[in-house]
N, C-alpha and C positions, 0 to 999 in steps of 0.2 A: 489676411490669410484666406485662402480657399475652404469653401465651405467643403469636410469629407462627407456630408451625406448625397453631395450630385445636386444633379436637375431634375426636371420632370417630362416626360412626353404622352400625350395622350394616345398612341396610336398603335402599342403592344397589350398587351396583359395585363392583366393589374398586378401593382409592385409586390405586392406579399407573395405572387408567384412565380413572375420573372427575375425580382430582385432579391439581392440577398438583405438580411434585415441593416436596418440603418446604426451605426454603432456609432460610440461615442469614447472618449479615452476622458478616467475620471480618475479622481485623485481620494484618498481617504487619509484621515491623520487621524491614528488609534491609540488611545493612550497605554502605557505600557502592561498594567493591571489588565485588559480587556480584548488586550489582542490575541492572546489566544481563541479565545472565544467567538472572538469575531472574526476571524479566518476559518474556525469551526460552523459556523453560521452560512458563512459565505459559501464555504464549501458542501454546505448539505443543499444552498440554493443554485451554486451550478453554473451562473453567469455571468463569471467575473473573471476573463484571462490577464494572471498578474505579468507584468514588465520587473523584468531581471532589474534592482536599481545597483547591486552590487556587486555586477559582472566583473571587473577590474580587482572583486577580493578572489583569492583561493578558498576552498571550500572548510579550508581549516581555520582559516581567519572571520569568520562570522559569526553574529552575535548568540545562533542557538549550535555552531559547531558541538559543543558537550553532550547537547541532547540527543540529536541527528546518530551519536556516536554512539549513546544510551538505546535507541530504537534502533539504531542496526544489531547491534548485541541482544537484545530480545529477541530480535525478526530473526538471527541466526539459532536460537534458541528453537525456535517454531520450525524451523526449516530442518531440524533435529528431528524434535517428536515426530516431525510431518514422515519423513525417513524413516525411523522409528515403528511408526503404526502400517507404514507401507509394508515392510516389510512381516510385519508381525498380523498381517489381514485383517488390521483395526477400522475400520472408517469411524472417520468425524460425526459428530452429533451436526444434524441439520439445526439451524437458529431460526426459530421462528419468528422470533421476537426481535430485530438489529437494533433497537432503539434504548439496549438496556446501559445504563452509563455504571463504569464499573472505572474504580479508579489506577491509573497508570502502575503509581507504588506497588501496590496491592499485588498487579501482574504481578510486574518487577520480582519480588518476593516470591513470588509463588513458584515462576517457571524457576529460578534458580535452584530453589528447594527440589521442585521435579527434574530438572535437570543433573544434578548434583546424585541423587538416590538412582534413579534409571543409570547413569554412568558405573556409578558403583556395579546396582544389578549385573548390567552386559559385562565387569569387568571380572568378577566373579563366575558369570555362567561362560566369559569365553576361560578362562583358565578350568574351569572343571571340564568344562568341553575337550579342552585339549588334552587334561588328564586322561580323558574316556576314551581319545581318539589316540592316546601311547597305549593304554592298556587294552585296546583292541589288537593294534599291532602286534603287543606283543602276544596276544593267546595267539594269535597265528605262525607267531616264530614258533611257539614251544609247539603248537599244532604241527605243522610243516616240520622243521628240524628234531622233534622228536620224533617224528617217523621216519627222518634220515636216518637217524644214530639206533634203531629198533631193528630197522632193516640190514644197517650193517653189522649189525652184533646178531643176527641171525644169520647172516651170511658167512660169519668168521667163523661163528661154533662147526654150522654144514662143512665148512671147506675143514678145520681142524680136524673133525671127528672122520671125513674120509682118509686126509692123511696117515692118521692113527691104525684105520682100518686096515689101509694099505701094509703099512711098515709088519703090522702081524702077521701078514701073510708071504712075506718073504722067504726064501729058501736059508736056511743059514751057513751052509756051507759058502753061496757067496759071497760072505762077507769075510773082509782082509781080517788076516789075522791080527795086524797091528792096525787097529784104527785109530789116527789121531782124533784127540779131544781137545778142540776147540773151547778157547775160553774166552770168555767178553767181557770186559773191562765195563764194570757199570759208568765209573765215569764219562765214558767216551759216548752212551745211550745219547738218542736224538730223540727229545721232547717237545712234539707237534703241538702245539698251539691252535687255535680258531677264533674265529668270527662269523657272530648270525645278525640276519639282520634285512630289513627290507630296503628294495631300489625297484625307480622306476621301470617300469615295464618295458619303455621304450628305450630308456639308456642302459639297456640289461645285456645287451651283446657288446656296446662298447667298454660298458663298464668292466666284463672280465677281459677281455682283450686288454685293457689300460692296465688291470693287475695283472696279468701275464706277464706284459714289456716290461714291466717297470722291477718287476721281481727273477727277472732273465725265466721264468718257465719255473717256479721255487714253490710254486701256490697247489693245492687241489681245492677246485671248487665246485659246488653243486647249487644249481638252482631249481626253486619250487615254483610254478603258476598259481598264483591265487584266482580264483575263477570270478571272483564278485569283486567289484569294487570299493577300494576301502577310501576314507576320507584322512589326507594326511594331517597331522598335527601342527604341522611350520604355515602351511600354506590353507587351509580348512577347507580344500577344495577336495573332491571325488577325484580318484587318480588309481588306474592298474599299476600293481604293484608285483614283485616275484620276493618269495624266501630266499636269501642267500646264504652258506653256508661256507667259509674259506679257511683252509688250514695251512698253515706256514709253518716256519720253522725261524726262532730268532728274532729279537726286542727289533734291529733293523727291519727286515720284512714289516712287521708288526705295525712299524711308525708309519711306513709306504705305504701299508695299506688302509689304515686310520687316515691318513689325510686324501687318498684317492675315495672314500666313501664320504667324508666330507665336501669333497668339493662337486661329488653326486649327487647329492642330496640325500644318501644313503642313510636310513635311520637305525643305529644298531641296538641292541639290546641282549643282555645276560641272557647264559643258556648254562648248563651243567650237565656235566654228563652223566650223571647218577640218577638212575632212572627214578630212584624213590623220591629225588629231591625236583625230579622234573613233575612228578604229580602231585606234589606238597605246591611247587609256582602255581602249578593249574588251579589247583583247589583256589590258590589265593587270590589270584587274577582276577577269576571267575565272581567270587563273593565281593570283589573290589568294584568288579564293573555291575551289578546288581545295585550295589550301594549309592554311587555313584550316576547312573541314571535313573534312583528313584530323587536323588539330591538336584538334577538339571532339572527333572519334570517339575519339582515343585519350584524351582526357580524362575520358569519358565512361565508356571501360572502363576506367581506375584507380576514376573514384568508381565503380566497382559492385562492382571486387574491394574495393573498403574497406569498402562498405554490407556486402558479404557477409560480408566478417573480422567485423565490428559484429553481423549475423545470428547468427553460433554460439553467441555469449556476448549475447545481448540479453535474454532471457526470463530468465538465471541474474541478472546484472547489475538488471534490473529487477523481478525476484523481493528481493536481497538489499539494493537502495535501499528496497523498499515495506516491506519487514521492519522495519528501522531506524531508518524516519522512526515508524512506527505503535510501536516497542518506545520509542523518545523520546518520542510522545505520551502513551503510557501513564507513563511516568517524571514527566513534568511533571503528573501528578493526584495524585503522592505527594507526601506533606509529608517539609520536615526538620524532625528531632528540635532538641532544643536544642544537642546539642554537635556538631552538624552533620556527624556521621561516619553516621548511620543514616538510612535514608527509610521513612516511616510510610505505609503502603496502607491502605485501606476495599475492601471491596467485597462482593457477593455470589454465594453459591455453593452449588447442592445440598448437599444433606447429605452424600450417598452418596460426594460428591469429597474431600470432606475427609483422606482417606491418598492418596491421590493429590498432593494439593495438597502437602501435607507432603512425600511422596515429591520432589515437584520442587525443594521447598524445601533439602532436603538435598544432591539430586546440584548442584543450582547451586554452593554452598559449597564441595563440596570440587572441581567443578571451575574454580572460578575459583580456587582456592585460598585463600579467606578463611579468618582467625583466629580467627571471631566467627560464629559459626551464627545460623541466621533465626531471629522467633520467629512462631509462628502461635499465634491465640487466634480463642477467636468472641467476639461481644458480642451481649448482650441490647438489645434497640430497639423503640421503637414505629413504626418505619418501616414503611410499606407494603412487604412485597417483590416485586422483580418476577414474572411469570407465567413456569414452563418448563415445557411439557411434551414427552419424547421422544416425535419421530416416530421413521417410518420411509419409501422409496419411499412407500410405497403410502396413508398416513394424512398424509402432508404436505400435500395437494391439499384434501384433507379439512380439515384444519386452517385454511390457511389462508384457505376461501372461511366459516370461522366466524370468525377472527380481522379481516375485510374490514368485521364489522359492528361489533366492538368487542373487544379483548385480553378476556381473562375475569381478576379480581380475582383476588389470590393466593388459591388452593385451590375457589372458585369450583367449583362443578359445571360441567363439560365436556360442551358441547354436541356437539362431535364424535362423543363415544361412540354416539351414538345416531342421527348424523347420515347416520353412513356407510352408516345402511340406510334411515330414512324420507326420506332427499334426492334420493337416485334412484329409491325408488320413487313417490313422489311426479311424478316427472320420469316416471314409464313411466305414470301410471295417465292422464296426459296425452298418451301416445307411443304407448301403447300397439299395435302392431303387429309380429309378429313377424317379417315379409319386413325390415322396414326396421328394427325393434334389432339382427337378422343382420347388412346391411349397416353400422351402426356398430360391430360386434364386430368384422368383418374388419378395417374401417382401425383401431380400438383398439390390433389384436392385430397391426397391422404397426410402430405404434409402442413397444408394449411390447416386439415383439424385436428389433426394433433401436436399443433406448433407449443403451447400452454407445457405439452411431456415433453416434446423434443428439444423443445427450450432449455432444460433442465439438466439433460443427457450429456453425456459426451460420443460425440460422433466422431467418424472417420473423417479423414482432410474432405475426401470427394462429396461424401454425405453432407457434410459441415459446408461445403457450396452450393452444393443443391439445394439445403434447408437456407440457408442467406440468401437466395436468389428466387423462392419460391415463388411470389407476386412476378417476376418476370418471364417465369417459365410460364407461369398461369393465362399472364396474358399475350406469350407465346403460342401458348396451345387455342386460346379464341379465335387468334386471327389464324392458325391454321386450319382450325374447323373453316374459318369464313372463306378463306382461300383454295380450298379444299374442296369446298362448293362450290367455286366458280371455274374450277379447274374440273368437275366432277369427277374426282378421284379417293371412291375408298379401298384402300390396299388395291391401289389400279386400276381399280371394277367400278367402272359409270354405270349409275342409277339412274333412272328418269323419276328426278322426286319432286320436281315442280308442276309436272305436266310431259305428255307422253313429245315422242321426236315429233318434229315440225315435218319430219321428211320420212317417207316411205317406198319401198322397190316398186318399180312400174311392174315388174318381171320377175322371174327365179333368176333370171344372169344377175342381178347384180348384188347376189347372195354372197360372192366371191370377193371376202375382203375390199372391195372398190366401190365409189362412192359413184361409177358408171350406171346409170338405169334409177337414181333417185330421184324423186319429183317431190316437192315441197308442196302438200296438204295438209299442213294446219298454221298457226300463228307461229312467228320463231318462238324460239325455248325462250320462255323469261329470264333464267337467272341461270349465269353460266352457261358454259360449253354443250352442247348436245349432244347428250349420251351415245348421236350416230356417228359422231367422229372417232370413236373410240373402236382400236381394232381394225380401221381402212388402210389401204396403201397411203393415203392423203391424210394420216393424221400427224405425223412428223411435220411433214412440211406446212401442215396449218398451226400446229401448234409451236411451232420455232415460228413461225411469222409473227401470232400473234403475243407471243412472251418478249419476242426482242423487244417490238416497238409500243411493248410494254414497258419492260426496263427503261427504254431511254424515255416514255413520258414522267414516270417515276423519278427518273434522275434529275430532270431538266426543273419538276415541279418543287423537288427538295433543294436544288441547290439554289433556286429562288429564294426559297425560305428562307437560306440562309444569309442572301443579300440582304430580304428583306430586315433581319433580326442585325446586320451591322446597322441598317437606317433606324434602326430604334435604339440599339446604342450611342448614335451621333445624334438622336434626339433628346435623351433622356439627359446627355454631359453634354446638351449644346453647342456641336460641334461644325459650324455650318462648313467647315471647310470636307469634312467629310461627308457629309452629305453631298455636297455638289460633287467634288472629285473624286470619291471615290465610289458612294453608290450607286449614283446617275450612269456616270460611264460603264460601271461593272455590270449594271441590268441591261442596260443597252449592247452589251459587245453578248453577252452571254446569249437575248432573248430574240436577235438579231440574227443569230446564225443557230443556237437551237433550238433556241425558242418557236423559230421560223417552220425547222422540222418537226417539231412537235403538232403545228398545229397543218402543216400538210400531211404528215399521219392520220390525224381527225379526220382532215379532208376527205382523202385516201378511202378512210373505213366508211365514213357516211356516203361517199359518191359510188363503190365497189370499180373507181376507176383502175386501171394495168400500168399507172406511172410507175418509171424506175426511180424512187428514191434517191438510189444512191448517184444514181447518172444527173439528179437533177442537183445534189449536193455537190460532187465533185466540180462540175460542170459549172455551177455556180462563182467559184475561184477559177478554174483554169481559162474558160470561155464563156465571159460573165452576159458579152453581147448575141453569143448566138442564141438561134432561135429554139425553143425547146419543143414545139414538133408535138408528137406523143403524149409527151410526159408533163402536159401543161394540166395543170389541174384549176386553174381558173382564169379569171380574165387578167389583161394587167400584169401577168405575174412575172416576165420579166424587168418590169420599171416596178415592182417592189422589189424583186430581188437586187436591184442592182440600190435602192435606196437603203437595204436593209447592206449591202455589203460594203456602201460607202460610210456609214453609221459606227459599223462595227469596227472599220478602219481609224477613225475619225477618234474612237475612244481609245484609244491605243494611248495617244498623246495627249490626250485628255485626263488619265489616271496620270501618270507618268510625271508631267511636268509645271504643271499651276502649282501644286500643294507644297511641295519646297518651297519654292520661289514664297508664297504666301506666310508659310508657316514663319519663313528667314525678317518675311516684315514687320509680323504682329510681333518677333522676338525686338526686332530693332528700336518699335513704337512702345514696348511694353518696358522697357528701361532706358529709353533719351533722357536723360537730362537728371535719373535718379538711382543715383550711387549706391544708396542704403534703403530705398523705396522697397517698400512689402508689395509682394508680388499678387499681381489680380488674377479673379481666374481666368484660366485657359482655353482658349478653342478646342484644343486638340482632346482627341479620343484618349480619352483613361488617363492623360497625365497628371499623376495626381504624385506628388514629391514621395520617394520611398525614405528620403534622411529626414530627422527630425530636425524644425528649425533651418527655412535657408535667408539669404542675405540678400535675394534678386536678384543675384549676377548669377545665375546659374551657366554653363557652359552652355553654347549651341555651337556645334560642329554644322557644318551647312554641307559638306562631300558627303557626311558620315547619314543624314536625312536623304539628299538625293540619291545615295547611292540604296540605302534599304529602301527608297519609293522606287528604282528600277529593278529591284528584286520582287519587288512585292508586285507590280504589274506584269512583271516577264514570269511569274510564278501563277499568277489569274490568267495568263492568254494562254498558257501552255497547259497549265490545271483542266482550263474549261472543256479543252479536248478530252486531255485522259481522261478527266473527271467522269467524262458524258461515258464514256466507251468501257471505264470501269463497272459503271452501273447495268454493263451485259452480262456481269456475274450471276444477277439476279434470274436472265435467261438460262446459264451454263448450268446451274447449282440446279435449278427448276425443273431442267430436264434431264437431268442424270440422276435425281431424287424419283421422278417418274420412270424413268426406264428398268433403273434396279429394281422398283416394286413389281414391276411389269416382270422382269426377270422372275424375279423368286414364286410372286404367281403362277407364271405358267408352264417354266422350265422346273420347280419343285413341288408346288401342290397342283397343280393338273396331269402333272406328268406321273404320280405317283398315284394321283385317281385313277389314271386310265389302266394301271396293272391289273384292278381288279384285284387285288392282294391285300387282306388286310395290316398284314406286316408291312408291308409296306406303307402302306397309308397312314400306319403310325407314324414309321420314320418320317415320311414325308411333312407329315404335319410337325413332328418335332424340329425337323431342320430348318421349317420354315417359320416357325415362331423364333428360333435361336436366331436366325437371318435376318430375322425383320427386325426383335428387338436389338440385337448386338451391330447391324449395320445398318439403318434407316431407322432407329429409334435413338441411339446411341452416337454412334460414329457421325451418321450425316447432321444431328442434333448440332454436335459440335460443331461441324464443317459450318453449316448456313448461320450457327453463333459467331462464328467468329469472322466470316465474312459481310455478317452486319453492322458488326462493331468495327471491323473499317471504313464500311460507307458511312458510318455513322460519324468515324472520328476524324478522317480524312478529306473526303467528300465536300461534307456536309459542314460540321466545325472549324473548318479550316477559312471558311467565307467570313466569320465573325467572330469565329473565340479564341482570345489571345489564353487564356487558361494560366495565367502565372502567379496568381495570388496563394493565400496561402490560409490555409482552417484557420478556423475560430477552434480554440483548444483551453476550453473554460477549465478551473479548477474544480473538481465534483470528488463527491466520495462512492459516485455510484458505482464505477466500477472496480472499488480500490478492493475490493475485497477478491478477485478474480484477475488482477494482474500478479505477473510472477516475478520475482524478485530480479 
């Protein structure tokens, strides 16, 4: 079987930082008395990712299913009080102490007993609650509808007593001599009927409209607004409500409109007409709801000293639930042996843990007191293993914004290494400015010292990135300090901080914006651009000149890198076939055509020759013989060009077509004559078997190899163009970051100086701080992030890193206590 810990190559990094750690897949046999313990072990040491061995049970069919069953029913317990105290403004007791061992039962017993009495509590405070929430109701029906029936029995006396009044003043001769006397048949009297009662606010106009229809027009009703909102009793929610008062006539009506308040939500309740007996209710009401919310109050403060009791021991208690259920899940991935007294683990684990591992295996035994010691072994495997590499604070961030595009293959070359420096500076040569890398240094560097509190805290999602990402912005903001200075730009304004300009006016004309009438008296500027280009007609077009063919040496020199880092994966898995075909030809096609232009750029700036570039590049493919005249920038150079265009030709079919053909032979050679022969290692880049256990007859497809090798170089010839011409981002972004600073400088705070106002100059300087941070601290921040991390991931990754592997996902108890259920 092929060794999984790889080869060796002397000619990258050293392994601990290019490589991920070496791993091993081991085996433990734990006797049944001590396996708890020793998965409890394993799991406070962190290094041991277990293999499922009883994927093919259900989860109800395995050997701790009862218990798993047992800690989820606590953990629902917890997830209670947790609810519970949330609501009730309780926080948890912080544990300073995790290490204190408190046994399971114990919980067990406890929360049940607290959960059992709190139920009660709530089940009691919501029934008085909702007594308090009908006896409010109703002091506002008797409120409201006794001043219905007050008002109309003052209004009947009024209207009686003018009638009366009238009839005395009559004449009496007009009245008929014979006046009939009408008599009324008491039986035949019509006895009105009512209903009071509350409905919602909003179904107040259809609600009498619905008893109108439904009663043909039979009803009088009257409603009252209640001005405050009340909390209904059904629903315990806040809800505007109106008085309603309805008089009918007959047990039918009666029934009509009982079920149309019903299906309202209409809450009714007893009223009396007898005004003595309406302020005998009040009286009662009133002493009823006094009673009763001195009876919630003290209800209210038991469940809070109970939440509180629950508070001290809640984080211990749901610390020592998360433990148990995660130490029984890890239990149910163990197989039983045959004689069903031992359980058999899998899993994987650095090398380097191996006495460690052991070490835990030991103290478990003797303190659970077993008869039978563990055994630990490793096994040989053609499994893939997983990826781990140690971080720390500061390369974690780093890590993980290369693990976002894909895990790197076990042992894989580590993009990180390299990342940590070309990803931010990448990010500055687009940032470039050193007023405002300063201002990202200062908020950086408020979160680096107080990461120890911020740690602790719970942040916003945005914040909670910023603070994960600290160390990258940190050393985002250096290299835009560095870049910044060579660009001499702070908040657009060039300093002369190394030494004054190299160049000075012969004259007053060449005061005028233009770099006409300069004459260079003193040494060039050491370091960066010359504070005198700043502000000329000529400072565009010098500064686009010198950022492009910037970018593209930046480009050409990164995507080397990245060749270079595939020839030290095909060193490290001994892959000669890719080393010859595919690194050789890919540095050659790439370094041949831009490599070429990279270094007549050099050329170019060290000679101050007027060659056209582009004319010599184009011109290069279309008319490889003619004579370049002008734009010749050394001797010979078209019989190099024409050796470097034949070269670049030449690798074309060079990537493309050997490495099939080769790979198809070493498959042919590597099983002649052996049927069930164990397979040796392989040439080939990464192939390292993803099934456990093969036979040597592995498949080889030979169309399905040629056809990904003419993808994969029709994908490098065409790449090496874009690739080159993408990296003029770094131009585009560079100068649009400079020119908006240049804007808001001179279009907002000079232009706001020159009013001579001091209101002004406020505003001006407020809008220009809100401008600078909100779009060129902010906004472009993220723009030049996020177009680094595609040269990063595309560009540049795409030369060497297949990225398909997949984490190292140890068993730990470190963060059990902060995952959510």
């Amino acid at each position: 079987m092929a060794d999984i810990r790889g080869g060796g190559g002397g000619c990258c990094p050293p392994m601990d930082l290019m490589r991920s750690e070496p791993m091993q897949l081991v085996q433990v046999i734990v006797p049944m008395e001590s396996a708890h313990l020793t998965v409890s072990y394993l799991g406070d040491l962190g290094l041991v990712q277990f293999k499922d061995l009883n994927s093919e049970k259900s989860p109800f069919q395995r050997t701790y299913a009862a218990q798993i069953k047992r800690c989820g029913e606590m953990a629902r317990k917890i997830r209670f009080f947790k609810d519970q105290m949330s609501k009730a403004g309780v926080s948890p007791k912080v544990i300073l102490d995790k290490d204190i061992d408190i046994d399971l039962d114990d919980v067990e017993v406890k929360l049940g007993e607290l959960e059992a009495e709190l139920v009660e509590i709530n089940a009691n405070n919501d029934k008085l609650q909702r007594s308090y929430n009908e006896l409010v109701e109703y002091k506002l029906v008797l409120e409201k509808a006794g001043d219905f029936f007050a008002s109309a029995h003052r209004s009947a006396t009024a209207q009686q007593s003018e009638i009366e009044s009238q009839q005395v003043g009559e004449d009496v001769l007009e009245t008929p001599l014979l006046q009939e006397e009408k008599s009324v048949d008491p039986t035949k009297q019509v006895k009105l009927g009512f209903l009071t009662g509350l409905v919602p606010r909003e179904k107040s106009m259809v609600f009498e409209r619905i008893l109108f229809r439904a009663t043909r027009g039979n009803i009088f009703i009257r409603q009252s607004v209640i001005e405050e909102s009340v909390v209904d009793p059904n629903s315990g929610e806040k809800a505007e409500k109106n008085v309603f008062v309805v008089f009918y006539s007959g047990e039918r009506a009666k029934s009509k409109i009982l079920k149309i308040c019903e299906a309202f939500g209409a809450n009714r309740y007893p009223f009396s007409e007898d005004l003595g007996r309406q302020a005998q209710m009040m009286t009662e009401v009133s002493g009823r709801l006094a009673e009763l919310k001195t009876t919630i109050n003290a209800g209210l403060d038991h469940r809070k000293i109970l939440l509180e009791t629950i508070g001290d021991k809640f984080e211990q208690w749901n610390l020592k639930v998360r433990k148990e259920k995660a130490i029984y899940h890890t239990l149910n991935m163990l197989s039983l042996d045959v004689t069903k007294k031992c359980l058999v683990g899998e899993g994987w684990s650095p090398l380097f843990a191996a006495p460690e591992i052991q070490e835990a295996l030991q103290r478990a035994g003797v303190d659970s007191n077993s008869q039978v010691g563990s055994i630990f072994q490793v096994l040989r495997t053609k499994e893939m293993p997983p990826t781990f590499f140690r971080t720390n604070k500061f390369t974690t961030a780093f890590q993980e914004i290369v693990d976002a595009y894909g895990v790197a293959k076990y042992q894989e070359a580590n993009p990180t290494v390299f990342t940590i420096v070309t990803f931010p500076f990448l990010f500055a040569v687009m940032f470039g400015d050193w007023g405002h890398g300063i201002c990202l240094l200062l908020a950086t560097m408020y979160l680096i010292l107080r990461e120890k509190k911020l740690s602790s805290q719970k942040l916003g999602d945005i914040m909670e990135m910023a603070f994960g990402g600290r160390y990258v912005i940190f050393m985002m903001s250096l290299f835009s300090i560095y870049t910044g200075l060579i660009y001499n730009e702070f908040f657009s304004i060039p300093y002369p901080l190394f030494a004054p300009s190299a160049y000075e006016c012969r004259d007053a004309s060449c005061s005028e914006a233009t770099t006409i009438g300069l004459i260079k008296t003193r040494d060039t500027y050491p370091f960066g651009v010359d504070p005198v280009w700043h502000g000329t007609r000529s400072e565009l077009p010098f500064l686009n000149s010198l950022k492009m063919k910037m970018s593209i040496l930046l480009g050409v020199a990164q995507m080397n890198l990245g060749i270079i880092m595939s020839f030290c994966n095909a060193k490290f898995f001994k892959s000669a076939v890719n080393v010859w075909f595919q690194f050789v030809p890919q540095m050659i096609f790439l370094n041949c055509l831009f490599g070429y232009l990279s270094v007549l750029i050099i050329i170019k700036w060290c000679t101050g020759s007027q060659a056209d570039l582009y004319h010599v590049m184009i011109y290069m493919f279309l008319s490889p013989m003619d004579d370049l005249g002008e734009n010749q920038l050394f001797p010979n150079q078209k019989t190099v060009q024409l050796t470097f265009l034949f070269l670049a030709l030449v690798s074309v079919p060079w990537m493309l077509l050997p490495k099939p053909f080769i790979l198809k032979k070493q498959h042919e050679a590597r099983h002649q004559g052996q049927s069930y022969a164990q397979l040796d290692e392989t040439d080939e880049s990464l192939q390292v078997e993803t099934t456990g256990g093969s036979h040597g007859h592995e498949e080889f497809e030979f169309s399905e190899i040629f056809v990904h090798q003419l993808i994969h170089t029709i994908e490098f010839v065409l790449g090496a163009v874009s690739n080159t011409a993408s990296y003029l981002r770094l131009w585009a972004l560079s100068l649009a970051h400079s020119e908006l600073s240049s804007v808001f400088y001179e279009k907002v705070l000079l232009m706001a100086w020159g009013f001579n106002n001091i209101f002004i100059l406020i505003v001006g300087i407020l809008v220009f701080i809100f401008a600078t941070v909100g779009v060129l601290l902010v906004m472009e921040t993220l723009s030049a992030f996020l177009h680094a991390l595609r040269l990063r991931c595309v560009e540049y990754q795409n030369k060497f890193y297949e990225g398909d592997g997949y984490k190292f996902a140890p068993f730990t108890f470190t963060l059990v206590g902060n995952e959510d259920e």
